[in-house]
C-alpha positions in Angstrom: 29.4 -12.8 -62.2 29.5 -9.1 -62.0 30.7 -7.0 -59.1 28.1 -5.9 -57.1 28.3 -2.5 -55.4 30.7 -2.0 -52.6 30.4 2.2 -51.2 28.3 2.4 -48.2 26.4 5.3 -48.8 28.3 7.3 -46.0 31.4 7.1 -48.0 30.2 8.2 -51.5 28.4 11.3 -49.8 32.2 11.8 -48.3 33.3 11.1 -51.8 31.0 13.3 -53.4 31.2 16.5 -50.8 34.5 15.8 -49.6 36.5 13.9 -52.3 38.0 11.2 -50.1 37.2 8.4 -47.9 39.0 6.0 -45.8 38.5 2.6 -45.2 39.8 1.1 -42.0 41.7 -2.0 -41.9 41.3 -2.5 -45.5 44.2 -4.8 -45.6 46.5 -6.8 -43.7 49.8 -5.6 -42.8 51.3 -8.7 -44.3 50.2 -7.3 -47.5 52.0 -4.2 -47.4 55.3 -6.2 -46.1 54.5 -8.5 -49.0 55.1 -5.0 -51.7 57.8 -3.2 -49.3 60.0 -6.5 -49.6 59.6 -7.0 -53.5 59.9 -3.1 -54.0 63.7 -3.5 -51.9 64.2 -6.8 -53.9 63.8 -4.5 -57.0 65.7 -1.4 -56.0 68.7 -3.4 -55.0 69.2 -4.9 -58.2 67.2 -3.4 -60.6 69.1 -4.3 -64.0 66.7 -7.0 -65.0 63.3 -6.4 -63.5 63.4 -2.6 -65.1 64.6 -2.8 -68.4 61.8 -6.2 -68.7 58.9 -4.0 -67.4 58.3 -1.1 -69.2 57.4 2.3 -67.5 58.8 0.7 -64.8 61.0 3.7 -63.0 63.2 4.0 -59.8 63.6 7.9 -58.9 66.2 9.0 -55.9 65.7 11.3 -53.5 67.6 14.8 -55.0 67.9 16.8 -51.7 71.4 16.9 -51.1 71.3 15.0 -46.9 69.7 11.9 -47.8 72.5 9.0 -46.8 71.9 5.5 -46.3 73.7 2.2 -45.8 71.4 0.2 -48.4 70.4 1.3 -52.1 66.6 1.9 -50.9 67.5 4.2 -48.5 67.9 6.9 -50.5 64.8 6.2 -53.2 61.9 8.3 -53.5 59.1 6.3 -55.5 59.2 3.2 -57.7 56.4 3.8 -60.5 54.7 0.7 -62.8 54.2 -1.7 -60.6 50.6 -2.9 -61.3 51.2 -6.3 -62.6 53.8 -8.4 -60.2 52.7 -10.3 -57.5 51.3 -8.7 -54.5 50.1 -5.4 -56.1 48.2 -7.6 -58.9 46.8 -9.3 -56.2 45.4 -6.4 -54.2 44.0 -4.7 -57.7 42.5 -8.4 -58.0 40.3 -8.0 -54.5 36.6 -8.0 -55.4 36.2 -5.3 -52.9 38.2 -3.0 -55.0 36.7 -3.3 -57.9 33.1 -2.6 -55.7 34.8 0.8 -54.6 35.9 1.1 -58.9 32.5 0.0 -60.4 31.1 2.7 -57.9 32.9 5.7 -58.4 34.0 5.1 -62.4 32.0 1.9 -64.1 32.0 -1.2 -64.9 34.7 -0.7 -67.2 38.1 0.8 -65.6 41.8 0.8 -66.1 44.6 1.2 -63.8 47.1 3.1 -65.6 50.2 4.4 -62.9 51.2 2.8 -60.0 53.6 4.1 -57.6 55.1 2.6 -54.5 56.8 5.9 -52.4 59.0 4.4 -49.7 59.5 8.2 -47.1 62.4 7.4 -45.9 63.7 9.2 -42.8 64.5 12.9 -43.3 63.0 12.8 -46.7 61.1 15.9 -47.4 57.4 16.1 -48.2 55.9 16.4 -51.6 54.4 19.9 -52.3 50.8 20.8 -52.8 49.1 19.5 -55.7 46.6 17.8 -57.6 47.2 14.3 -59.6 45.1 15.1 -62.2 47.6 18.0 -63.2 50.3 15.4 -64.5 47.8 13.4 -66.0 46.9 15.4 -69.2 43.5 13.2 -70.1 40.5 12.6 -72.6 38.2 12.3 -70.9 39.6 14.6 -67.6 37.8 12.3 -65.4 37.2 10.5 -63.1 40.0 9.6 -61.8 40.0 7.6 -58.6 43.7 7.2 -56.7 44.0 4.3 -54.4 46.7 5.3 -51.7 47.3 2.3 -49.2 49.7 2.6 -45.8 52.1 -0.2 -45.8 53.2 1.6 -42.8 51.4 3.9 -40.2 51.3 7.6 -41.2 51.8 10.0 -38.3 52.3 13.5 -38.1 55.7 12.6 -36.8 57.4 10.5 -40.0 55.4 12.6 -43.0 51.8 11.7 -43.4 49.7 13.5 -46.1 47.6 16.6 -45.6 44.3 17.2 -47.8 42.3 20.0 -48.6 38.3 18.5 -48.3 36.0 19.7 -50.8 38.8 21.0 -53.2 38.4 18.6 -55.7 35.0 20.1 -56.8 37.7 22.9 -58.3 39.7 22.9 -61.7 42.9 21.8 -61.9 44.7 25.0 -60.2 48.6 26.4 -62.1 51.3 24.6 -60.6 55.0 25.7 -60.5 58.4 23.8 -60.2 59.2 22.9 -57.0 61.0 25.9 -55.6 63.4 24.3 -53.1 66.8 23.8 -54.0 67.5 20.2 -55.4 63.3 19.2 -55.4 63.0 15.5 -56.5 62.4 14.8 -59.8 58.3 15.6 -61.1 57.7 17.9 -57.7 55.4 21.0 -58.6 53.0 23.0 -56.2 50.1 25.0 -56.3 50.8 29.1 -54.9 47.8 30.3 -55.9 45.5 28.9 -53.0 44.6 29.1 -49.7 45.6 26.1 -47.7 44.5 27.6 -44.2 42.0 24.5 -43.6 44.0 21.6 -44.6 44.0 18.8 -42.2 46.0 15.7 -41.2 45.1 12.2 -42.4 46.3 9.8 -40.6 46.5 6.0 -41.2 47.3 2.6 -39.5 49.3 0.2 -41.7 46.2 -1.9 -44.1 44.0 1.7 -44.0 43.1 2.3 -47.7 42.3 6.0 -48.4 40.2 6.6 -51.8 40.5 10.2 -53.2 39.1 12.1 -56.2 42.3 13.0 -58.5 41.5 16.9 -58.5 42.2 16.6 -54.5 44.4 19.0 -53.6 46.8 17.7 -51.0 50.7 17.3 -50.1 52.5 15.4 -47.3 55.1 16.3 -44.8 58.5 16.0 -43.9 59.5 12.7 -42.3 61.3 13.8 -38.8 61.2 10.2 -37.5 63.6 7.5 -37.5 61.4 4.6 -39.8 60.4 4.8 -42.8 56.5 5.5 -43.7 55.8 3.7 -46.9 52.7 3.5 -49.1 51.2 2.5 -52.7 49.6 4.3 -54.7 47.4 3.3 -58.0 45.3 5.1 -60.2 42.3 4.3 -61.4 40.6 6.0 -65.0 37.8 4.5 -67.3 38.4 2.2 -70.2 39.4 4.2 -73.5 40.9 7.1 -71.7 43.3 8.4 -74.1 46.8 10.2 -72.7 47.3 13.4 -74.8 50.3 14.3 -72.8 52.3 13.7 -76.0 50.1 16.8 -77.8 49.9 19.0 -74.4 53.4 18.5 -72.6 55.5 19.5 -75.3 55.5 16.5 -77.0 56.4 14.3 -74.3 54.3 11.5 -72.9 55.2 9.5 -69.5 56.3 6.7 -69.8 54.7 5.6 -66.6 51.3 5.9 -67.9 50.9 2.1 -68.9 47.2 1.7 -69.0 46.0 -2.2 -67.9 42.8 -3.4 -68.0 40.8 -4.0 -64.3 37.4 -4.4 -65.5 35.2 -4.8 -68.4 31.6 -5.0 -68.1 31.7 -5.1 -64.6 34.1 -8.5 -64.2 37.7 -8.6 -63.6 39.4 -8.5 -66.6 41.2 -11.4 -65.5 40.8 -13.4 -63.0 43.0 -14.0 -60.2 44.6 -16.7 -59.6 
């Protein structure tokens, strides 16, 4: 049976004008413990899971203070993670692919996912727009999927966005220019970021964002960690020319899986 839609009108006109939209309790906390505790499962003994799963990737934190007593302390973001357990499952939700058959078609792709863990005194992540490492035919749309498995606070580094700049072209982005920037960090200089505001999130709040968004997150200043997952979302026979375009290099995190075709799940959950 095919998915029928799932936007209230509300939030596609905030999608449209604004380029985001939050739902509210999308999912139980449990789920988020469910991919904090496999993500930690992975980091700490990663030999097996990574080299099985490819464009699977564990990236460190760079900035020369970050200590901790256990090997996730100190990680940034664990990338390809779309198709184990409790991340398959949420992709599997009916109501997500509503919100995708919405905002991109009945037939869509997930192609990175990303699980970023914040820990405490970890810095933010410059301003930028997705789309600019995703080097796309066709450009769009490009839906990102960001879910708190904690709560995001002004205090422990919640994101900031721009509304209404995803209506603009990707902007030029430079290298990160703080000493000892983690790994992929680049920023856009060339705007005017005087009317960004806070979004902040309860642990299960799903936000839903155009990829041309411009947005970055803050320093984490508390003592916990705040962790979320990300996923991206394109249509069905999007081709990645970052091999052509990037100096010949294409990510290895880019492992496009199919969601939906025709409007079904591609395959059913369990």
């Amino acid at each position: 049976m095919a998915i029928v839609s799932g936007v209230s009108s509300t939030a596609i006109d905030s999608f449209r004008d604004d380029g985001y939209f939050i739902v509210d309790g999308f999912s139980g906390v449990d789920v988020g413990h469910q991919m904090l505790a496999d993500v930690i499962e992975i980091v700490r003994d990663p030999d097996e899971v990574v080299s099985s799963t490819p464009g699977m990737l564990i990236v460190s934190e760079t900035q020369e203070d970050m200590v901790g007593v256990n090997p996730e302390d100190t990680v940034s973001k664990v990338f390809t993670l779309h198709d184990r357990g409790a991340f398959k499952s949420f992709l599997d939700d009916e109501r997500i692919a509503a919100l995708l058959v919405d905002l991109i078609g009945p037939d869509v792709d997930c192609f990175p996912s990303q699980f970023i863990f914040k820990n405490p005194g970890a810095w933010g992540q410059p301003w930028h727009q997705d789309s600019y490492y995703f080097p796309f035919d066709p450009p769009r749309p490009i839906v990102g999927l960001w879910l708190a498995v904690t709560e995001a606070t002004l205090g422990n580094g919640c994101l900031h966005i721009l509304a209404g700049s995803h209506t603009e072209p990707v902007h030029t982005h430079v290298p990160d220019r703080r000493p000892n920037a983690n790994l992929g960090y680049v920023e856009i200089v060339d705007h005017d970021m005087s009317d960004q505001q806070p979004v902040l999130m309860d642990a299960g709040d799903l936000l839903v964002f155009d990829s041309h968004l411009m947005h970055c997150s803050i320093d984490n200043l508390s003592e916990g960690i705040r962790a979320a997952m990300v996923f991206h979302c394109c249509a069905a026979g999007t081709v990645d020319l970052g091999f052509e375009q990037y100096d010949y290099f294409k990510s290895p995190i880019h492992r496009f899986t199919a969601l939906l075709r025709d409007g079904e799940l591609a395959i059913a959950p369990q």
